[in-house]
N, C-alpha and C positions, 0 to 999 in steps of 0.2 A: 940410189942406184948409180954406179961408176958409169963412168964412158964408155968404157968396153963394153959392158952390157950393155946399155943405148946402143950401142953400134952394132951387137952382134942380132940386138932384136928388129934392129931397123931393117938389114940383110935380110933376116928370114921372113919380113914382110913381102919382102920383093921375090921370094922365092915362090915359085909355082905352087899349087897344091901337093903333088905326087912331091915332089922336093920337101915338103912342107911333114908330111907324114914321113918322111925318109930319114929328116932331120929331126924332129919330134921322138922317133923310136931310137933312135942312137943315145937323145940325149937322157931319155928313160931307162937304158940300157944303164947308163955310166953310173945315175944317182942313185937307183936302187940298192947299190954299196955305200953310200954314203950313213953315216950315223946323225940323223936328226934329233936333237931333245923332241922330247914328248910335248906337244900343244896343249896350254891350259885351256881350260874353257873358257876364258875373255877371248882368246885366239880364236878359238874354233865359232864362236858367236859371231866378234866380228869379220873372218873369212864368208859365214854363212851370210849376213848383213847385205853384204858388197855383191855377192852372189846372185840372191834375191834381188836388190834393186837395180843391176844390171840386165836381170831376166825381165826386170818389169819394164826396162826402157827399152828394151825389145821390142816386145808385144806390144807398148804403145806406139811404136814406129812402124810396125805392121799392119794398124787399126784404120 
């Protein structure tokens, strides 16, 4: 990850909720034109992977 994105993610941390949703659909706005290659399934497994054992460290932090 560049600096710039460190930097730009670090910003939207500090940005309010309503700022955060505001900022969120703009940048959904822009990518939806972008052309991504297609995810093999080693991707999409491990996307799923990271997903799952973030939800699970959730839920043990709620317990």
């Amino acid at each position: 990850m560049t600096s710039v994105v460190q930097e730009l993610l670090k910003t939207f941390d500090q940005l309010t909720d309503s700022e955060r949703l505001e900022f969120a659909s703009e940048i959904l706005k822009r990518v939806i034109h972008l052309d991504f290659p297609p995810l093999s399934d080693e991707d999409l497994v491990l996307n799923a992977e990271g997903l799952f054992l973030e939800l699970d460290k959730r839920e043990s932090a709620h317990e």
